[in-house]
Backbone as numpy.savetxt, mean C-alpha at the origin, in Angstrom:
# Nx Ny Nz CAx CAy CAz Cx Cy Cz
-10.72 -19.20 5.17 -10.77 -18.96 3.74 -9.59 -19.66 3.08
-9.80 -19.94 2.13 -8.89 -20.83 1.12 -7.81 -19.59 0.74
-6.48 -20.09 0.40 -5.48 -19.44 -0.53 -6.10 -18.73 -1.70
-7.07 -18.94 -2.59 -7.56 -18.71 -3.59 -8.56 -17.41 -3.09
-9.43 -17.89 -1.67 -10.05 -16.74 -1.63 -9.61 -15.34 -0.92
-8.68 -15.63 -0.52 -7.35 -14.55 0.06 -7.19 -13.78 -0.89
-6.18 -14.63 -2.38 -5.70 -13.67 -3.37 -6.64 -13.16 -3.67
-8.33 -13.49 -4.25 -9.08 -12.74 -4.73 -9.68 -11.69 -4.37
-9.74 -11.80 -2.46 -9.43 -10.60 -1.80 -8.77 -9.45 -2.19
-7.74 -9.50 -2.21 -6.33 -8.33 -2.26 -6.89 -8.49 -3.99
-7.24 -9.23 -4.23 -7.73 -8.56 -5.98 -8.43 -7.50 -5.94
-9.36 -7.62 -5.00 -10.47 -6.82 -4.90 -9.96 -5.49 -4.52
-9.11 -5.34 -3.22 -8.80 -4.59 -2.55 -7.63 -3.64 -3.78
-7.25 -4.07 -4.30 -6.25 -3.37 -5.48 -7.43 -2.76 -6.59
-8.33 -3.18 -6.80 -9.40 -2.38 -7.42 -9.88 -1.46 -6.81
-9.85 -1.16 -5.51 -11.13 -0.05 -4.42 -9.81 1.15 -4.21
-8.61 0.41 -4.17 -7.22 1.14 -4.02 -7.39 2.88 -5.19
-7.55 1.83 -6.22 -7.03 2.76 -7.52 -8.03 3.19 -7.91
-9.47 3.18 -7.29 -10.71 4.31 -7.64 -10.98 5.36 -6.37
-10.35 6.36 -6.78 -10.91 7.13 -5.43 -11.94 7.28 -4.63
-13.35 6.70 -5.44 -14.75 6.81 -5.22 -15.15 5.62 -3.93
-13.88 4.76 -4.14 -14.03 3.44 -3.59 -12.96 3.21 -2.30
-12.04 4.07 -2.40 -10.81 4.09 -1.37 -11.23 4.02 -0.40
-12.41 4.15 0.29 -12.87 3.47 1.88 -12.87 2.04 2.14
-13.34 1.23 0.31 -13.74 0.31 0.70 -12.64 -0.67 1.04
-11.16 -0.24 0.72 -10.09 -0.86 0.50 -9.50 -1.28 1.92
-10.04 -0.34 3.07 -9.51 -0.70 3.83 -10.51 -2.01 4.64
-11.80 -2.34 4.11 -12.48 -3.49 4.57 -11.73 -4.83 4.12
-10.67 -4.73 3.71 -9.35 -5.96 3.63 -8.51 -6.14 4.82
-8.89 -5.17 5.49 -8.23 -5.15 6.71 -9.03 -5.81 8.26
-8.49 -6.26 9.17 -9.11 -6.23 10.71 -8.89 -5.55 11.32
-9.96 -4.61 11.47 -9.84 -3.58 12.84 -8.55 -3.51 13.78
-7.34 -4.47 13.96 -6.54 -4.80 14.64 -5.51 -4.47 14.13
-5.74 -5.11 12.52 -4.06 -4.97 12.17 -3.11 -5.08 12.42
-1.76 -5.47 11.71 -0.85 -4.82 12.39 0.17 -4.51 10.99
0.70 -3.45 10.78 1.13 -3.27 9.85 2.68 -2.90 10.12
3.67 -3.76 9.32 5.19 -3.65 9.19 5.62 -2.51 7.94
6.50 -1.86 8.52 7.83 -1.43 7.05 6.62 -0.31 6.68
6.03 -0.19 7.73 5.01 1.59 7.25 5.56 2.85 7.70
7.01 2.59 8.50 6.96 3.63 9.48 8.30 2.67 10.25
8.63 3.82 11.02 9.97 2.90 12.14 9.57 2.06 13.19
7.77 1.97 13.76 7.54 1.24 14.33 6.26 0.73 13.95
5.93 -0.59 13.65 4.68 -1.13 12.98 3.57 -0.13 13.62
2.64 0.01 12.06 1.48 0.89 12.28 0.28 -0.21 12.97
-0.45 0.21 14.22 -1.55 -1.11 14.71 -3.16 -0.54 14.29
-3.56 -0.99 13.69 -4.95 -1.07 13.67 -5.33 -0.34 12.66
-6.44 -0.64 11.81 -6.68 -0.41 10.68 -7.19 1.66 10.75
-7.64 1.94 11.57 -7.32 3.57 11.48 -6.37 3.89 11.29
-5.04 3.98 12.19 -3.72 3.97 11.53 -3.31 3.92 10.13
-3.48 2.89 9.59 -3.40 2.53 8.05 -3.87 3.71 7.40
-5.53 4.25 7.78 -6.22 4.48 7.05 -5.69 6.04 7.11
-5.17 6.57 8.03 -4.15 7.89 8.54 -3.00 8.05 7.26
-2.52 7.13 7.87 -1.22 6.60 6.44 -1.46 6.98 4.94
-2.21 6.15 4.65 -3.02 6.05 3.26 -3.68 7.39 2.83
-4.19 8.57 4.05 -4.73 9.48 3.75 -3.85 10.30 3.50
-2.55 10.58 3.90 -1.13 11.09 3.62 -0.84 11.00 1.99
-0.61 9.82 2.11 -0.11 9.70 0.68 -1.15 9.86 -0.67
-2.27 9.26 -0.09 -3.40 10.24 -1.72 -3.24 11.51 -1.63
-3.01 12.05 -0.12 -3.44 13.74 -0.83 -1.69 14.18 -0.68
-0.52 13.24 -1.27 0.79 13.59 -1.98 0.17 13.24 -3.50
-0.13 12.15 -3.59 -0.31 11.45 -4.81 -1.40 11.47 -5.01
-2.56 12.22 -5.29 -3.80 11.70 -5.54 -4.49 11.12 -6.73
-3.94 10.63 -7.68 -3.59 10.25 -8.87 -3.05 8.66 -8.78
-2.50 8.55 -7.51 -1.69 7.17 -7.21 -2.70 5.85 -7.98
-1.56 5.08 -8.30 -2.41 3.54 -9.35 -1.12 2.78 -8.34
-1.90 1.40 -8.33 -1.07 0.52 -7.72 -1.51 -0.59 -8.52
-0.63 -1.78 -8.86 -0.45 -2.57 -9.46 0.08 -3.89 -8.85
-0.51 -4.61 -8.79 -0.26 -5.84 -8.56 0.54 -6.83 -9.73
1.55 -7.12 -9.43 2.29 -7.71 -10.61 2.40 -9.24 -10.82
2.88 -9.93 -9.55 3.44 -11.03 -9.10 2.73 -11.16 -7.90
1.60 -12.45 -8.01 0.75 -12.36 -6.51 0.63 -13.86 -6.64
1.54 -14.32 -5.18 1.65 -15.89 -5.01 0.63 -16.13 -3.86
-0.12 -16.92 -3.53 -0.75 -17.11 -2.15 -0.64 -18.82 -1.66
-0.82 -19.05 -0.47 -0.28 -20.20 -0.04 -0.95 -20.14 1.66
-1.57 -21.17 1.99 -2.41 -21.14 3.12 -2.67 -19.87 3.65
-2.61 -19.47 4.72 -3.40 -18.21 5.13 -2.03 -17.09 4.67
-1.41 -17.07 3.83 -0.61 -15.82 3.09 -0.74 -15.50 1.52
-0.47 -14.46 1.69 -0.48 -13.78 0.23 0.99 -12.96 0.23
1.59 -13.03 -1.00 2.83 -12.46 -1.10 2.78 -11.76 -2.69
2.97 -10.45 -2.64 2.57 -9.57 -3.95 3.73 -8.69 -4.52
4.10 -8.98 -5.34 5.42 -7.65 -5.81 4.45 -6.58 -6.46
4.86 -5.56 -6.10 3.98 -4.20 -6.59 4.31 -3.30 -7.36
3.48 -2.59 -8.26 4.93 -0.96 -8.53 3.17 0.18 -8.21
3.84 0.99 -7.86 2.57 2.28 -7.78 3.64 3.56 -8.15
2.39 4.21 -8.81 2.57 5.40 -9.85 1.77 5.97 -9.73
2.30 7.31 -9.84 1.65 8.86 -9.26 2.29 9.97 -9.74
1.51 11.41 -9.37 2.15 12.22 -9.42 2.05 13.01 -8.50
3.21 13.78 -8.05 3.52 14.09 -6.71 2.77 15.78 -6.74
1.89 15.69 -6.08 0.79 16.97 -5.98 0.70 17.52 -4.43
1.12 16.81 -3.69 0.89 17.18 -1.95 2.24 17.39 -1.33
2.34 17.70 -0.51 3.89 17.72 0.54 3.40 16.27 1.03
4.64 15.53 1.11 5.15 14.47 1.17 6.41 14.29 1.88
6.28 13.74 3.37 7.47 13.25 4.13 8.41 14.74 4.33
7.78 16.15 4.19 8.42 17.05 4.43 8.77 18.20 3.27
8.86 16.96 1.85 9.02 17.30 0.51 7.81 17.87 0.23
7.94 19.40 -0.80 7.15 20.36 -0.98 6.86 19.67 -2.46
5.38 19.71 -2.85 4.96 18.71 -4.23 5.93 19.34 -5.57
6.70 18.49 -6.26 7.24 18.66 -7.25 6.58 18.32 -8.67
5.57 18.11 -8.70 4.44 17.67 -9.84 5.46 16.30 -10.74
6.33 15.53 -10.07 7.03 14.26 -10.83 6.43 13.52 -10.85
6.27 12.65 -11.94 5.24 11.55 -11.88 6.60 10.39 -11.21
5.69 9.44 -10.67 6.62 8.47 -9.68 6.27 7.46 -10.02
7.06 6.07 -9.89 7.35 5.02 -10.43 7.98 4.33 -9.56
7.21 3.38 -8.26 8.20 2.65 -7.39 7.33 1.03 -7.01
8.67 0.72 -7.10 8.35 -1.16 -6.80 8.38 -1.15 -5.41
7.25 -2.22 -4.86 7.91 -2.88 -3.43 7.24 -4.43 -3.48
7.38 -4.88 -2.27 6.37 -6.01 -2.51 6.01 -6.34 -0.63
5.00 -7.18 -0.69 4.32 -7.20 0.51 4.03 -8.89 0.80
3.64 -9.36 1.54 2.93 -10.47 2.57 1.67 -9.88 2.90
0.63 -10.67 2.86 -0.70 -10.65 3.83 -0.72 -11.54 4.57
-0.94 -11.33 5.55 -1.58 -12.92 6.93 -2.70 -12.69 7.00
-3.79 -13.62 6.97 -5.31 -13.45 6.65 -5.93 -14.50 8.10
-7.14 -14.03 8.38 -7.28 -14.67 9.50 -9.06 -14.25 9.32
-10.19 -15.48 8.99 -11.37 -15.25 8.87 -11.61 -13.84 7.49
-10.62 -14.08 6.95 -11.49 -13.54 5.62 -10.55 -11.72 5.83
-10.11 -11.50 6.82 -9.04 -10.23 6.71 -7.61 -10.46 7.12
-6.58 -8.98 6.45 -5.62 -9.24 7.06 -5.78 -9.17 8.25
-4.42 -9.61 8.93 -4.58 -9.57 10.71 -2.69 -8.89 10.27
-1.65 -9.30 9.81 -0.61 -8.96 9.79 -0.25 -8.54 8.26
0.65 -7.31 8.01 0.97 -7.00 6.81 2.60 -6.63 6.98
3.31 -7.24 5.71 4.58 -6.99 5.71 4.82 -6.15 4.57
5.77 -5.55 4.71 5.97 -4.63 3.16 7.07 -3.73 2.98
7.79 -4.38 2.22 8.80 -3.19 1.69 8.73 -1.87 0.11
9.33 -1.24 0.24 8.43 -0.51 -0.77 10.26 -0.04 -1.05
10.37 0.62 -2.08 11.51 1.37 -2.70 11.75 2.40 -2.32
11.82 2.75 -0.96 11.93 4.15 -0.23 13.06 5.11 -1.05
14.05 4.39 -1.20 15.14 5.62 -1.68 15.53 5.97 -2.64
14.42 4.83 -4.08 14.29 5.12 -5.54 12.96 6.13 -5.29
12.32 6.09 -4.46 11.06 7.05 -4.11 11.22 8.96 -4.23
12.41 8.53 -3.16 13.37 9.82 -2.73 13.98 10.51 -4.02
14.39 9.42 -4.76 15.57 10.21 -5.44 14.62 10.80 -7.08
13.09 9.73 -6.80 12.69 10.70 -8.12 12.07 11.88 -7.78
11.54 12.24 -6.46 11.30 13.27 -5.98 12.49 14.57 -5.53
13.59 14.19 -5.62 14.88 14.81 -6.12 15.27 15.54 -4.57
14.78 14.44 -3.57 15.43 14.78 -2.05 16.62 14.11 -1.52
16.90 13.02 -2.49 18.61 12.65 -2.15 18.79 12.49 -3.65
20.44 12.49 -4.03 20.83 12.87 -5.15 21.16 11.19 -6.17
21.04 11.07 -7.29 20.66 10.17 -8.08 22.22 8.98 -7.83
């Protein structure tokens, strides 16, 4: 697949993200294989995993919108700065739901291989995350 049809991918996939009705389909951006970075202290493998992950955080955030801001692509990569916003309704990472609405940047890499990811990189704002959920101090 072309650079062009990559980004329009993860276009897609940022639309199925932010409709709950559709959040299964988001993970068909993925290969069964996966391998996913910066999810966890040791890369998450294979798209169940992810989909484990992801089921965590809707039912913290189930409200969650993600946004694609800045999305460069370039032979088989995609590179995206993000912000996602929510409000915190579930226990989360231990944290008991504080009903805060949340506001955090990260940004990511895709490696695409026949039309899915195969590798994902991603940093996210872990400790601006933390501090609007009011578990480390400002």
């Amino acid at each position: 697949m072309s650079a062009d049809e990559n980004q329009a991918a993860l276009a897609r996939a940022v639309t199925q993200f932010n409709d709950p009705a559709r959040r299964d389909a988001y993970f068909d951006l993925y290969a069964e294989d996966a391998i996913f970075y910066g999810f966890a202290p040791v890369p998450l493998r294979g798209r169940a995993a992810a989909q484990g992950f992801y089921a965590a955080v809707w039912a913290a955030f189930p409200d969650l919108v993600l946004a694609a801001e800045d999305v460069f692509a370039a032979g088989d990569q995609v590179a995206a700065r993000y912000r996602m916003r929510g409000t915190h309704r579930g226990p989360f990472l231990g944290i008991a739901p504080t009903g805060t609405r949340i506001d955090v940047g990260g940004m990511t890499i895709l490696r695409f291989a026949g039309g899915r990811v195969i590798e994902r990189w991603q940093q996210l704002d872990e400790l601006g995350l933390l501090r609007q959920l009011g578990a480390v101090p400002a």
